[in-house]
N, C-alpha and C positions, 0 to 999 in steps of 0.2 A: 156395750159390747165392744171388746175388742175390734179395731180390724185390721191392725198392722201386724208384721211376724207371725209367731207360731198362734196354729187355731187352739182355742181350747181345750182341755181333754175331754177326748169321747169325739170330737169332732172329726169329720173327714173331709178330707182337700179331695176333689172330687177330681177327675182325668180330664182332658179333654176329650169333646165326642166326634170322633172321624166325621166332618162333613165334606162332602166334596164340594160346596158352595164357597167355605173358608176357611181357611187355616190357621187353629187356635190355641196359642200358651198360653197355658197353666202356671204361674207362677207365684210365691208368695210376695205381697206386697210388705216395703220396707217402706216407704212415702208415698204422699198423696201429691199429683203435679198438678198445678193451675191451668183449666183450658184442658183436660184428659171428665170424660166422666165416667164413673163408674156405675156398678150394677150390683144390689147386694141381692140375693137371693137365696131362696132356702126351699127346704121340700119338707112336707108332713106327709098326712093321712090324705087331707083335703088338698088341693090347689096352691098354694104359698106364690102372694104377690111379689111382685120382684120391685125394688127401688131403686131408682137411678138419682144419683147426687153428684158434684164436683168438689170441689176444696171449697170454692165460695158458701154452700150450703152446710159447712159443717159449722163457724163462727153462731148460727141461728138457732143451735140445738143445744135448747139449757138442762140443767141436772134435771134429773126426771122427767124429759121427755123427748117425743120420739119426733123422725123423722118418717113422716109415709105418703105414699105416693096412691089416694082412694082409687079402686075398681074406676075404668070407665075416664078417668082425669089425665092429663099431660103433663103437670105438673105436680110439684111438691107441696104442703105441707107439713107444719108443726104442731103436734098436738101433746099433750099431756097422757103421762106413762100408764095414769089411771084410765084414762078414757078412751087409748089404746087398748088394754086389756081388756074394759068394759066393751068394749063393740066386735075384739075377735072371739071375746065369751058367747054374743050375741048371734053371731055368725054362725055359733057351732051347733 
């Protein structure tokens, strides 16, 4: 998946949500800085886990597979792209 520049087609770059807690830009990412982490998230039907990774975590994630972050853990993991799809199949 992409994550720099323009989203995909069909995708939407979602608003930010008025919180009165914090105040928050929306903007599209052109680089990743070292020491900033980020948060990938997404929404379905169901609940959609959200991932947090840095620039250091991205050198770990080889062709065909993923980076996720299991229900319930504080940390990352890497796992293979098959075994990713096999366990959100299993979920559903």
């Amino acid at each position: 998946m992409a994550l720099l520049g323009q989203p995909p087609e069909g995708w939407e770059v979602a608003e930010a949500v008025d919180s009165p807690a914090a105040e928050v830009d929306v903007e599209l990412l052109t680089e990743f800085r070292a020491g900033v982490t980020y948060t990938l998230d997404g929404s379905s039907r169901r609940e959609a886990l959200s991932v947090d990774f840095t620039l250091a975590d991205l050198p770990r994630i080889g062709p065909d597979q993923v980076l996720v972050m299991p229900r319930g853990h504080h940390s990352t993991t890497v796992v293979s792209r098959e075994t990713f799809l096999r366990e959100a199949r299993d979920r559903c």
